[in-house]
C-alpha positions in Angstrom: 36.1 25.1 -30.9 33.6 25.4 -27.8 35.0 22.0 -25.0 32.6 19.2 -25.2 30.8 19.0 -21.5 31.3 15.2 -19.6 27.7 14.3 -20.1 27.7 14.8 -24.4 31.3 13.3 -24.1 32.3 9.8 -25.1 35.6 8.5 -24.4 37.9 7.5 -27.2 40.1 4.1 -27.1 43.3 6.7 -27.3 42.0 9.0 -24.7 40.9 6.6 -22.1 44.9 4.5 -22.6 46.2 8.4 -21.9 44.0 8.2 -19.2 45.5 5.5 -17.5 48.8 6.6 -18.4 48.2 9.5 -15.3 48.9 6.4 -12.8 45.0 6.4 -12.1 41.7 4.3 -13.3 39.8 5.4 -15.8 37.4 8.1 -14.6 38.7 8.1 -11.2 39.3 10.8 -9.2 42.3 12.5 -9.3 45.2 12.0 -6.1 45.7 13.8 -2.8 48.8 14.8 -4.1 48.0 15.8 -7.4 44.2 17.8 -6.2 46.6 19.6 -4.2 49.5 20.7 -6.7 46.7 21.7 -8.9 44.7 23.6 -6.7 47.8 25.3 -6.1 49.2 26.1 -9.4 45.5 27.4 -10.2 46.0 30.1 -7.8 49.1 31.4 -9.0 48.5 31.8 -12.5 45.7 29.9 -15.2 46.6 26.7 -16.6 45.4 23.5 -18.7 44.3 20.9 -15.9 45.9 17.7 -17.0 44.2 14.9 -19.2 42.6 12.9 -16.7 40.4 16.0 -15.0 36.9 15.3 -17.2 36.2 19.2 -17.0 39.2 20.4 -18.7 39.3 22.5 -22.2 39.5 20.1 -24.8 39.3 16.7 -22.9 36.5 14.7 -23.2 35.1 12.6 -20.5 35.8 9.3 -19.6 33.1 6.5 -18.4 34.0 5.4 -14.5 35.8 1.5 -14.0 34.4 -1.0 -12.5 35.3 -0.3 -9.2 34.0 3.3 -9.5 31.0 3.1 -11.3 28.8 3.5 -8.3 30.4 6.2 -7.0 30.5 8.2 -9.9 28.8 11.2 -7.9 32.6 11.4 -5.9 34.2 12.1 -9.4 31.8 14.8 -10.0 32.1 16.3 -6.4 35.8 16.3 -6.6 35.8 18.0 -9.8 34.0 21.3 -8.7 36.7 22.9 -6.5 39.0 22.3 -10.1 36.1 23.7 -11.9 36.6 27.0 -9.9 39.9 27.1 -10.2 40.1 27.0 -13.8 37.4 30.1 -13.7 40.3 32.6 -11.9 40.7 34.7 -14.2 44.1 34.7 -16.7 46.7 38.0 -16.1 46.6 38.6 -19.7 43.3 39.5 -20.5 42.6 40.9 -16.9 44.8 43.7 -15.5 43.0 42.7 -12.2 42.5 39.4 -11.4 40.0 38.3 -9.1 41.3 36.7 -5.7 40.8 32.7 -5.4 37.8 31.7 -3.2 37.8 29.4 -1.3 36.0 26.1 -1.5 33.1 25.7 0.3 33.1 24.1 3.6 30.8 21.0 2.8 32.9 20.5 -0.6 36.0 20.9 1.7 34.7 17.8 3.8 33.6 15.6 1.3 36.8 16.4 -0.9 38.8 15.3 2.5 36.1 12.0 3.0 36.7 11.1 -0.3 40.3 11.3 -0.5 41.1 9.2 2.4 38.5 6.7 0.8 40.3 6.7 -2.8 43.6 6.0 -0.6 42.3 3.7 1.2 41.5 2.0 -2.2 44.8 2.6 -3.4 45.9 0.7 -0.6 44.4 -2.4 -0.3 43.2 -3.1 -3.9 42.1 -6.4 -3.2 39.8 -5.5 -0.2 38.5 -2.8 -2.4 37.2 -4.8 -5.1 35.5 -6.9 -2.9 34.0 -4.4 -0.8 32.6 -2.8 -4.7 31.2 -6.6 -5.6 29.5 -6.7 -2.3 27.8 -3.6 -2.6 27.0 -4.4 -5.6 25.5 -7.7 -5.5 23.0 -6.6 -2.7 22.3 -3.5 -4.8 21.1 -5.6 -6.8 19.4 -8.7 -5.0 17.6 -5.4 -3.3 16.0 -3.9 -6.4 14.9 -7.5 -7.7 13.4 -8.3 -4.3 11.5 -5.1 -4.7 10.3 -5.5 -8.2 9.2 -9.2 -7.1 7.2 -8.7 -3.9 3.9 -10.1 -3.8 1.0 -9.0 -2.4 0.0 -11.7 0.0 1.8 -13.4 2.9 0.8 -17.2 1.0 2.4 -15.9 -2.4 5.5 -15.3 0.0 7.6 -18.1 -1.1 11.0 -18.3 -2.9 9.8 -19.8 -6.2 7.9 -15.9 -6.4 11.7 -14.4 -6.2 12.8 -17.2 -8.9 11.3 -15.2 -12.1 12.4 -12.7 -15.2 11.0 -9.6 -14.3 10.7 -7.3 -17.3 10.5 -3.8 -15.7 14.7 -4.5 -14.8 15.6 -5.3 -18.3 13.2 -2.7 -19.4 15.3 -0.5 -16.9 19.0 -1.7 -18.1 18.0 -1.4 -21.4 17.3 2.4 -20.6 19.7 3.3 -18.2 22.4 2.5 -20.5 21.2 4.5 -23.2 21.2 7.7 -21.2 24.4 10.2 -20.2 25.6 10.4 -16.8 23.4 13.1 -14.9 19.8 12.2 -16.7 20.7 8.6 -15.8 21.6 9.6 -12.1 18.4 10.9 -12.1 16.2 8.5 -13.6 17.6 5.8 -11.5 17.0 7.1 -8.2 13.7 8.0 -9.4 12.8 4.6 -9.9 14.2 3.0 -7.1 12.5 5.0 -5.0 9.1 4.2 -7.1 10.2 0.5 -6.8 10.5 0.9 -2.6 7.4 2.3 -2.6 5.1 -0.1 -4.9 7.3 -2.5 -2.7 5.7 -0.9 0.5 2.3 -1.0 -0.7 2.6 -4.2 -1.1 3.7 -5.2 1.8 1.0 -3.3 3.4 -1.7 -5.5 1.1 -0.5 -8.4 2.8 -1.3 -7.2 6.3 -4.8 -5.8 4.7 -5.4 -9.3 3.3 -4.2 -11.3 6.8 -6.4 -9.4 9.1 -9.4 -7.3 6.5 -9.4 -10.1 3.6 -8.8 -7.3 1.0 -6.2 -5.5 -0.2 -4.7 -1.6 0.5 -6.8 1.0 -0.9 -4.5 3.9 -1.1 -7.1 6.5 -1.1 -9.3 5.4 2.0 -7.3 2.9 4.1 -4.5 5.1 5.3 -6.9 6.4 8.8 -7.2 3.2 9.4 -3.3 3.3 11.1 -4.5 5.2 13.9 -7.3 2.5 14.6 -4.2 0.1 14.2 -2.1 2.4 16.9 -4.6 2.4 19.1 -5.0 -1.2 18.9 -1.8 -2.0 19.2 -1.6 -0.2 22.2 -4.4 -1.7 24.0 -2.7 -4.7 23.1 1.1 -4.5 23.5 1.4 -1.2 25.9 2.5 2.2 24.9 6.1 1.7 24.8 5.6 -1.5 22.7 3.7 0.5 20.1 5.6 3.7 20.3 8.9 1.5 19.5 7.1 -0.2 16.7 5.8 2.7 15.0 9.2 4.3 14.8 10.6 1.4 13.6 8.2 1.3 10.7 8.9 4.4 10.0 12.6 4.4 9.8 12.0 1.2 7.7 10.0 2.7 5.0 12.5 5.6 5.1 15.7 3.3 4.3 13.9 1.1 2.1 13.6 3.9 0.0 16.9 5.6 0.2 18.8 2.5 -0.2 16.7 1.3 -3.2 17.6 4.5 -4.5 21.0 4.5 -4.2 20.9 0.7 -5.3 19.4 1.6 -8.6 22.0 4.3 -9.3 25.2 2.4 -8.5 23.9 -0.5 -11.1 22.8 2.5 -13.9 26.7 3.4 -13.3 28.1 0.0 -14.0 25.9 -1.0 -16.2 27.1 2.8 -18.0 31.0 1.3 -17.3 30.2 -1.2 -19.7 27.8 -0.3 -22.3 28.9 -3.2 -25.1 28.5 -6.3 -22.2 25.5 -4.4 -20.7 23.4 -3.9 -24.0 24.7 -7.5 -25.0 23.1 -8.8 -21.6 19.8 -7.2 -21.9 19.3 -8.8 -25.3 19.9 -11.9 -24.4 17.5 -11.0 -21.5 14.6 -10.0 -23.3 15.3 -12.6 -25.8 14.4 -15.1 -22.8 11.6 -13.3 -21.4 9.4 -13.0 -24.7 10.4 -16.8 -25.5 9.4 -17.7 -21.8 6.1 -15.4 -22.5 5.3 -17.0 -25.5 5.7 -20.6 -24.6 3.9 -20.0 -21.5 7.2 -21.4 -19.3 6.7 -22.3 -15.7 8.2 -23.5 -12.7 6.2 -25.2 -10.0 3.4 -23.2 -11.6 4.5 -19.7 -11.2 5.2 -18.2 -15.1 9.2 -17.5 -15.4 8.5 -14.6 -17.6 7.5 -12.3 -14.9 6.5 -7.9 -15.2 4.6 -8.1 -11.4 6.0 -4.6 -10.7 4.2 -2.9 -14.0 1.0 -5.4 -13.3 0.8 -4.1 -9.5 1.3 -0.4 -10.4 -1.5 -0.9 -13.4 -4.0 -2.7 -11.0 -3.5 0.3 -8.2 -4.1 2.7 -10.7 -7.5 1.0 -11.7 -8.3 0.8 -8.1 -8.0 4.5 -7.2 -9.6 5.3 -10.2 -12.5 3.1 -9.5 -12.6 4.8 -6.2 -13.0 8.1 -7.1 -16.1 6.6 -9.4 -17.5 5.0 -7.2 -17.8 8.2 -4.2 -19.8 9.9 -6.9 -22.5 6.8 -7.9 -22.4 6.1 -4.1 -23.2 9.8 -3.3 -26.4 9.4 -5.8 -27.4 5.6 -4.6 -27.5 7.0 -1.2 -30.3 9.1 -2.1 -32.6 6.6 -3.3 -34.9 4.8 0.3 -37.4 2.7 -0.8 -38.8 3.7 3.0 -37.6 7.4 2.8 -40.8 9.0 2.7 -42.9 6.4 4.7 -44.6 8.3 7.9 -44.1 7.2 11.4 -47.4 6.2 11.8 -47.0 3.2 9.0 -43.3 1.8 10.0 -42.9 -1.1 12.0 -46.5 -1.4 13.1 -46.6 -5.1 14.1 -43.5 -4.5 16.2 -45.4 -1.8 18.8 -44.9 -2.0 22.1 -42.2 -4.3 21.8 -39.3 -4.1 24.1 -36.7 -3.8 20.9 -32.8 -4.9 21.5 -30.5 -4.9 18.7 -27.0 -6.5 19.5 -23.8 -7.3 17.6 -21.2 -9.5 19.0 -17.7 -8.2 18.1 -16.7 -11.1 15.4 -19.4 -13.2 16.0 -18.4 -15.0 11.8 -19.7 -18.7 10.5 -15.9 -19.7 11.3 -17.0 -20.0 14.8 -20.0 -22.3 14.0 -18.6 -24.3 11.3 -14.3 -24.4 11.8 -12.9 -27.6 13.2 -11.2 -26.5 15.8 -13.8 -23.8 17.0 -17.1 -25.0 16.0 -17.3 -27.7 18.6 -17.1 -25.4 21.7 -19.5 -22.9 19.8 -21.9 -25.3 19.2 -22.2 -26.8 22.3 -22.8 -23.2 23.6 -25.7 -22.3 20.9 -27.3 -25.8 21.5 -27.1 -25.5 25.5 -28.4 -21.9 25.2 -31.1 -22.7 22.9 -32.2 -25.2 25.2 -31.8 -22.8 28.3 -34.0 -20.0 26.0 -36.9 -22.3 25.6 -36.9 -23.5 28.8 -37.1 -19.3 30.2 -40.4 -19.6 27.3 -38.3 -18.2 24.1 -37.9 -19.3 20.9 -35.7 -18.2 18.1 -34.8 -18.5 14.7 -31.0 -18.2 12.9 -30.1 -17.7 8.8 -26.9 -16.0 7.6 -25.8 -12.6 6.7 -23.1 -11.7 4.1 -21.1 -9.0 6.3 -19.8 -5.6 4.1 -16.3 -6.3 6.3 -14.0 -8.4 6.7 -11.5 -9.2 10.1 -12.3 -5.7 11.0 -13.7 -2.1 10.3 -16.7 -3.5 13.0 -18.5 0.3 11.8 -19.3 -1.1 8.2 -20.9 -4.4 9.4 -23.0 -2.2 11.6 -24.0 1.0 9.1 -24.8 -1.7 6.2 -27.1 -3.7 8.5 -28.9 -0.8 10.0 -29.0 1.5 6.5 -29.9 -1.2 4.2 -27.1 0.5 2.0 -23.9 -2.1 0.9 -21.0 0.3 2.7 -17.6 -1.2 2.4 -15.3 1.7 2.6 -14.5 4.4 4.6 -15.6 6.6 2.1 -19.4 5.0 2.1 -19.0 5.5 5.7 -18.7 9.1 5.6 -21.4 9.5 2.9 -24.0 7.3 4.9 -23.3 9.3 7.9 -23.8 12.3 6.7 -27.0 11.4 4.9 -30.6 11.3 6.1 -30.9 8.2 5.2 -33.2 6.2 7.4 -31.6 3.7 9.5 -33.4 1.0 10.9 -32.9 2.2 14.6 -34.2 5.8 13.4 -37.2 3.8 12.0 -38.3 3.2 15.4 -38.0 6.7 16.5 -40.0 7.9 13.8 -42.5 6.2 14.8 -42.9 8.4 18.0 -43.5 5.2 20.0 -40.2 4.4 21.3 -37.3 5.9 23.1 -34.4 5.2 21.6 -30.8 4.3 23.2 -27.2 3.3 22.3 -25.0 1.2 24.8 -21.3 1.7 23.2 -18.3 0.0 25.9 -15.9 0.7 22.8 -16.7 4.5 22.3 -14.3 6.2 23.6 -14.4 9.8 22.2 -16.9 11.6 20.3 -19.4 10.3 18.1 -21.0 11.9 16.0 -23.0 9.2 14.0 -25.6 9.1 17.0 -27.3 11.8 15.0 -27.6 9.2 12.0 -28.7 5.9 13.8 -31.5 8.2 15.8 -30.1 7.4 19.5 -31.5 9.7 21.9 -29.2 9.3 24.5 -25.6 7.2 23.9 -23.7 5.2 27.2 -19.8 5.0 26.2 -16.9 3.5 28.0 -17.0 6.4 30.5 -20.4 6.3 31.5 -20.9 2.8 32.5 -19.3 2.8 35.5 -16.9 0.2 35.3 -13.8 0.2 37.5 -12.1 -2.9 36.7 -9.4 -3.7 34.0 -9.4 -3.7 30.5 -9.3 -6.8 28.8 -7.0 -6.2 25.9 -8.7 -3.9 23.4 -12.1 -4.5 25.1 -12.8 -1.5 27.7 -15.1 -4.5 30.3 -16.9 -7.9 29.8 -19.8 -8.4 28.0 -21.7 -9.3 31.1 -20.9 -5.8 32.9 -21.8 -3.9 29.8 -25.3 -5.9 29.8 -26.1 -5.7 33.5 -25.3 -1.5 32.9 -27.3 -1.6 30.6 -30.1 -3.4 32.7 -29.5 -1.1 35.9 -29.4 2.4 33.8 -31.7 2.1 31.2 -33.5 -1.2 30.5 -35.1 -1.2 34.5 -35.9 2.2 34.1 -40.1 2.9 34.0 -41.3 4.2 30.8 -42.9 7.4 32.5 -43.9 8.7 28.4 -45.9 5.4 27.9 -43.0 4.8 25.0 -41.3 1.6 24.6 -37.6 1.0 24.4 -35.7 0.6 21.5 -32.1 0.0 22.4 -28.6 -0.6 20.6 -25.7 -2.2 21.7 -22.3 -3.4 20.4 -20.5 -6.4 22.5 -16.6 -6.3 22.4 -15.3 -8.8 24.9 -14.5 -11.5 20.9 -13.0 -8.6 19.8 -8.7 -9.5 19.0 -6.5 -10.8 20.1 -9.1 -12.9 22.4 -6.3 -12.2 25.2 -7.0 -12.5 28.7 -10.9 -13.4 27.8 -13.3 -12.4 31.1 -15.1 -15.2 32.5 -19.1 -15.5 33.8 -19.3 -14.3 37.2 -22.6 -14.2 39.5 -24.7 -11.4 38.4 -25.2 -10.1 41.8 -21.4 -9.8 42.4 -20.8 -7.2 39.1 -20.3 -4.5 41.4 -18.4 -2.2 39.6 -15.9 -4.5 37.8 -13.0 -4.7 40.5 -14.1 -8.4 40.9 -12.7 -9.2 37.0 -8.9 -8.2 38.5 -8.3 -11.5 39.3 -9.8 -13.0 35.9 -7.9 -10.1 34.2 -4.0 -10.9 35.8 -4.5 -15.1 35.4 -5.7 -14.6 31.9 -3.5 -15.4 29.2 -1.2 -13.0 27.4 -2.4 -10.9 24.4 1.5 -11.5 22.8 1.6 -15.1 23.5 -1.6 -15.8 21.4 -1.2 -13.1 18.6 2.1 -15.4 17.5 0.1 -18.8 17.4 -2.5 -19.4 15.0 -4.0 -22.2 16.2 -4.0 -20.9 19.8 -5.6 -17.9 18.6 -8.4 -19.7 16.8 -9.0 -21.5 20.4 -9.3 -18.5 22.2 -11.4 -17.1 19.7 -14.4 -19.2 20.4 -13.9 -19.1 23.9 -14.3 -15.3 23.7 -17.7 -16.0 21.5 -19.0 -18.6 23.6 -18.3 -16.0 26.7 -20.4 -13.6 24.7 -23.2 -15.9 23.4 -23.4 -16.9 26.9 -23.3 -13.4 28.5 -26.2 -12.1 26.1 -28.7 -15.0 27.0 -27.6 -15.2 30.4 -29.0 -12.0 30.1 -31.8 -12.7 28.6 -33.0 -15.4 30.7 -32.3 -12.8 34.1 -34.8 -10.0 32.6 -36.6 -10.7 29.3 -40.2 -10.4 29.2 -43.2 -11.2 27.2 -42.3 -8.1 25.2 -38.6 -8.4 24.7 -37.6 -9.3 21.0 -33.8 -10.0 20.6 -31.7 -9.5 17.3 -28.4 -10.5 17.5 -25.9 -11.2 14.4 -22.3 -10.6 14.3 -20.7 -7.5 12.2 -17.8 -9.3 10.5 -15.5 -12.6 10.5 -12.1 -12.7 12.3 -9.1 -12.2 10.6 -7.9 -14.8 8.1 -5.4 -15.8 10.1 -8.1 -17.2 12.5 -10.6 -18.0 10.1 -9.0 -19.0 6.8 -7.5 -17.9 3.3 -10.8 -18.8 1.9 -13.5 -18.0 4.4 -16.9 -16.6 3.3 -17.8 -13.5 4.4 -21.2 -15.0 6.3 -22.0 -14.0 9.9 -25.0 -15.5 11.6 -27.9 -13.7 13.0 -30.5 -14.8 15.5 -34.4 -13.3 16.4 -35.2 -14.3 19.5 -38.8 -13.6 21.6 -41.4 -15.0 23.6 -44.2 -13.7 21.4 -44.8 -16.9 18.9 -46.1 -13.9 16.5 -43.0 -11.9 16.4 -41.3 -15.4 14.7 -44.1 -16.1 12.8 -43.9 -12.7 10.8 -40.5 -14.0 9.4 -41.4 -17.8 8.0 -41.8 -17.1 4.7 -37.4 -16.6 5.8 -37.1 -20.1 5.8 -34.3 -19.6 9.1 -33.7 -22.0 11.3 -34.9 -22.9 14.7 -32.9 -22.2 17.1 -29.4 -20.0 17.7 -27.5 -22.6 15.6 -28.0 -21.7 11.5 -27.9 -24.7 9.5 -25.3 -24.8 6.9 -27.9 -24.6 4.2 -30.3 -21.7 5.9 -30.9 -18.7 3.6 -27.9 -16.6 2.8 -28.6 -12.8 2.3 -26.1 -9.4 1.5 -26.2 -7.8 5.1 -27.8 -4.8 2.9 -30.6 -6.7 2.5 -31.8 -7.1 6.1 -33.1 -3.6 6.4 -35.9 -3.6 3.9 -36.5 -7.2 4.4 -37.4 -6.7 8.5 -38.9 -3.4 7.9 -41.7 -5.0 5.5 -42.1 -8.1 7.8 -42.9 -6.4 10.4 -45.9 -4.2 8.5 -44.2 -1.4 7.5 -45.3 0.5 3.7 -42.9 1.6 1.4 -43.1 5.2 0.3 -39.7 6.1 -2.1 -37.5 8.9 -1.8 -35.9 9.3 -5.3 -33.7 12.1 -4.4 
C-alpha cells in the first residue's frame, strides 16, 4: 500500500505516544546525533527511517507541539536531506547504485542553524517556552492591530482596538481546517493582505489630516513626489532622504512580519484543532449575539468586521473611479461658451487692465477661526479702508474650493474651466482638452495679451497651452536672489513688484490690454519662517529678506504644534492680503480690476475636522461699473465676506462672470 504523504496524514493517539517514545516532542525535529547516524547509515546501505521522521514509508505524520507549531517550516527543512537519503537506491534491485549527493549548501546551513537552535531548546526548556509565548502573543496582538486600524488619526483611540473582529475568527475557523502546506500558504497570504489594507489605511489618515479626504489608490499615489519635494523644502534633503527610507523599510517589515505572524498562529492553532475549533465557536457565538443585540462600548459596536468593510469600501472606490474617468471624459466636452466667438466674450470687460490672483490657502478658517480670524480681520478691514481711500471698491462672497489642504492645481483648473475637477485624473483630462478656460476667454477675444506669473513653477509646464498664457514667468525667471522661505521660492511682495517691473509697466505697443495670472505662495505650509513687508523701493533682488529668512521661525518647530501652526497661518495670509493691496494701492489705475480668492483651505490640522470647504473671493476696481455688473450677486462690500454672503461650487464662477460681464453663450455639445 502506497505511504500516506505528511499533508493527507493525521496522527493517531498510538502513533503520536510512539512518537514521544523517540526522547523527542511530537513533530519535532529529529537530534544532532540521531540526523547524523541516519544520514550515515543511509549512505551505506537503504533502510526504514525510524518512526518519528514524518516522511518515512508507512508512518504517518504527526501535528507540531506547542512549542513548535510556528516553526513547523524547520521540521519540513530538516526533513529533505532524509528525504534524499531514503531515495539512494537499494543493492538489491540495483547492481549499480548511484553515489550519495550531497546536501545542498543552503540546506547544509539551515540544517546546522536549526540544530543548534533545537539544542539550545533542549537546553533551557523553561527559557524556550517563554521565548515561544512571546512570539506568539505579539504574533498575535500584530495581526489584530492590523485587522483593527482605522482610517482616521480621531478614530485612533484604544476603545477602536477593544472589539471582535470577524475576519480573525473567520480566519481560525479556516486555517484549522486546512493541511499543513495549503495552510502555510494561505496564512502568509493574508497577513500580508492584512499589512497592506493596514497601510492604506494608515495612509487615509495622513490624506484626511492634511487633503480632508481619504487615499484613492488609483490617482493619489504621484502625489508622493509632491510630498518629497515638500518635505524637502521643508526639512532638508537628508531629513527627507532618511524619512523616505524609513517608510520604506517600514512598509516592507510590516508586511513580512504580519506574514510570518499569521503563519505561526495557523500552526498552533493546527497543534490543537479540538481547543482551536472549540474557541472559534464560542467566538462567533459572541460576535453574531453582540451583532444582533446591537452591543457597544463607549459607542463603538463590539461586534466588529472593519478589515472586510475597508477592503469592500476601496473596492467601490476604485471602481467608481474608473466610472467616473469615462463620464468625466464626455462632461468635458460639453461648454456652454465653447463655440462663442471672440468678438462676443467678455465685452463689458474691454480695455480693462485684468489680474487674476490666488493666495496659496487663502480658506474661511482664516476669516472666521478663533484664534486666526482676529488678525485676518483686522487686516481685510484696514485694507478695505486703505482700498477706498487709493479710490477702489470691492465686493467679497464665498467659493466652495474642489480641494482640500492641498492639490493648489484643482482649486485653480475648476475656477478657471468652470468644470468641478477633484482628482488628478480630471486634471489630466481638462488639460488636455480644448476646453475654454476663463483666461483663454480673454485671449480669444484678440484684445488682450495674456500672461502667467508662477514663483512655484519650477520645471515644465505644460498646462500654459490650456489656460492660453502667452508668455509664463517661473521661479527662475524672476530674478530673485534671496532665500527660500520654506516651500515658497520668494515673498509675495517680490513676486508682485516682478511682476510690476517685467510685465505690468511694460507699454502696450499692440494697443492690447493685459490680462495677467498669478499664483501667491508665501501662506503656503508649514507658514515657517513667514517674509515680512519691506519698503518697495528696497526689493532689490531679494538679498534684503536674508535677515527676515535666518530670524524667522523654524519650519520643524511649528509643523509639531497645532495651535502655533494655526497662528502662523494667518500671519502668512495677512502678509499676503497685505502684499497684494499694498500692491495695488502702488500701481492700480482707473482700469485695473482685481480678482482675488483663495484655491483651497489648510490642512485640518489647522483648520478643523469639520471645516467647510469655502474659500473667499474678492473683485476689486475703481470703475463703479465693473461692481455694478455683479449685484444681482448679492456679495459683500468690502474684502471681508459676511458669514451669510452667497455660497457657490468654485465650478460655478466661470459661467457666472463670463455672462456678467456681456458675454453670449454658444454650446459645444461634443
Amino acid at each position: 500500500m502506497a505511504p500516506r504523504t505528511a499533508d493527507e496524514a493525521e496522527p493517531t493517539d498510538t502513533e503520536a505516544a510512539g512518537s514521544q517514545a523517540l526522547g523527542s516532542e511530537a513533530g519535532a525535529s529529529p537530534s544532532a546525533a540521531e540526523a547524523e547516524q541516519a544520514g550515515n547509515t543511509a549512505s551505506d546501505q537503504a533502510v526504514e527511517t525510524p518512526a518519528a521522521d514524518s516522511s518515512a514509508p508507512g508512518t504517518e505524520a504527526s501535528e507540531p507541539s506547542e512549542e513548535t507549531a510556528a516553526s513547523a517550516p524547520d521540521t519540513e527543512a530538516d526533513a529533505e536531506p532524509e528525504a534524499d537519503a531514503d531515495a539512494v537506491a537499494d543493492p538489491a534491485t540495483d547492481p549499480a547504485p548511484r553515489p550519495t549527493r550531497p546536501a545542498p549548501r543552503s540546506w547544509s546551513s539551515r540544517l546546522g542553524l536549526r540544530r543548534r537552535i533545537q539544542a539550545w531548546r533542549e537546553k533551557h526548556p523553561v527559557a524556550a517556552r517563554v521565548v515561544s509565548w512571546t512570539l506568539t502573543v505579539l504574533a498575535a496582538v500584530l495581526v489584530y492591530v492590523c485587522l483593527q486600524m482605522p482610517t482616521t488619526l480621531n478614530s485612533l483611540k484604544p476603545i477602536q482596538f477593544m472589539r471582535l473582529p470577524a475576519e480573525a475568527i473567520l480566519g481560525a475557523v479556516v486555517l484549522v481546517s486546512l493541511p499543513r502546506r495549503p495552510r502555510i500558504v494561505l496564512a502568509a497570504f493574508s497577513g500580508a493582505l492584512a499589512a497592506v489594507v493596514a497601510i492604506l489605511n494608515m495612509l487615509d489618515m495622513g490624506f484626511n489630516e492634511y487633503l480632508g479626504r481619504g487615499f484613492n489608490v488609483i490617482l493619489d499615489w504621484s502625489l508622493f513626489g509632491d510630498a518629497q519635494s515638500y518635505l524637502k523644502d521643508t526639512l532638508g534633503g537628508p531629513a527627507t532622504t532618511g524619512i523616505t527610507v524609513g517608510l520604506i523599510l517600514f512598509v516592507l517589515l510590516l508586511i513580512v512580519l504580519v506574514a510570518l505572524a499569521t503563519v505561526r498562529l495557523g500552526n498552533l492553532l493546527a497543534a490543537h484543532k479540538a481547543g482551536s475549533s472549540r474557541g472559534a465557536l464560542i467566538a462567533g457565538t459572541v460576535w453574531i449575539t453582540c451583532a444582533a443585540f446591537g452591543l457597544q462600548l463607549a459607542g463603538v459596536p463590539l461586534a466588529a468586521d472593519h478589515a472586510a468593510a475597508v477592503v469592500k469600501l476601496r473596492t467601490v472606490a476604485i471602481r467608481n473611479t474608473l466610472r467616473d474617468e469615462a463620464e468625466f471624459q464626455k462632461v468635458a466636452k460639453v461648454d456652454a461658451f465653447g463655440n462663442t466667438p471672440g468678438s462676443q466674450l467678455l465685452p463689458d470687460l474691454r480695455g480693462k487692465d485684468m489680474i487674476f490672483t490666488f493666495i496659496e490657502s487663502y480658506g474661511r478658517s482664516a476669516i472666521e477661526d478663533p484664534i486666526m480670524a482676529p488678525g485676518v480681520d483686522e487686516t481685510l478691514a484696514a485694507d478695505t479702508k486703505a482700498l477706498s481711500k487709493a479710490g477702489f471698491a470691492a465686493k467679497s462672497g464665498w467659493l466652495t474650493s474642489a480641494t482640500y489642504g492641498g492639490s493648489s492645481w484643482l482649486g485653480h483648473s475648476t475656477t478657471m474651466s468652470g468644470l468641478w475637477v477633484n482628482n488628478q485624473q480630471r486634471y489630466r483630462t481638462v488639460m488636455a482638452s480644448d476646453h475654454l478656460s476663463l483666461t483663454d476667454a480673454f485671449k480669444k477675444t484678440g484684445d488682450y495679451d495674456t500672461v502667467g506669473v508662477m514663483p512655484g513653477i519650477q520645471k515644465g509646464w505644460p498646462e500654459q497651452s490650456f489656460y492660453g498664457l502667452d508668455k509664463v514667468y517661473n521661479a527662475f525667471q524672476l530674478g530673485y536672489q534671496g532665500p527660500k522661505f520654506s516651500w515658497s521660492t520668494m515673498p509675495d511682495q517680490y513676486a508682485l513688484e516682478q511682476f510690476q517691473k517685467q510685465v505690468h509697466s511694460k507699454p502696450r505697443t499692440d494697443g492690447k490690454a493685459l490680462m495677467s495670472l498669478l499664483i501667491l505662495t508665501s501662506s503656503h505650509q508649514p507658514w515657517a519662517p513667514i517674509p515680512k513687508l519691506v519698503p518697495w523701493d528696497q526689493l532689490g533682488n531679494g538679498s534684503i529678506f536674508d535677515a527676515i529668512q535666518k530670524d524667522g521661525n523654524k519650519a520643524s518647530d511649528v509643523i509639531a504644534d497645532s495651535t502655533k501652526s494655526r497662528e502662523e497661518y494667518g500671519k502668512s495670509i495677512q502678509y499676503s492680503v497685505n502684499s497684494l493691496t499694498q500692491w495695488l494701492e502702488r500701481y492700480g489705475n482707473d482700469n485695473t480690476v482685481l480678482v482675488f480668492l483663495g484655491d483651497h483651505q489648510p490642512i485640518a490640522r489647522v483648520s478643523g475636522s469639520h471645516a467647510s470647504r469655502d474659500v473667499p473671493i474678492s473683485i476689486v476696481a475703481k470703475d463703479p461699473k465693473v461692481l455694478a455688473k455683479v449685484d444681482s450677486w448679492n456679495w459683500t462690500d468690502g474684502l471681508r465676506p459676511a458669514h451669510d454672503a452667497p455660497v457657490w461650487k468654485m465650478s460655478a464662477f466661470r459661467d457666472k462672470f463670463l455672462t456678467a460681464y456681456g458675454s453670449t453663450p454658444h454650446p459645444k455639445t461634443n
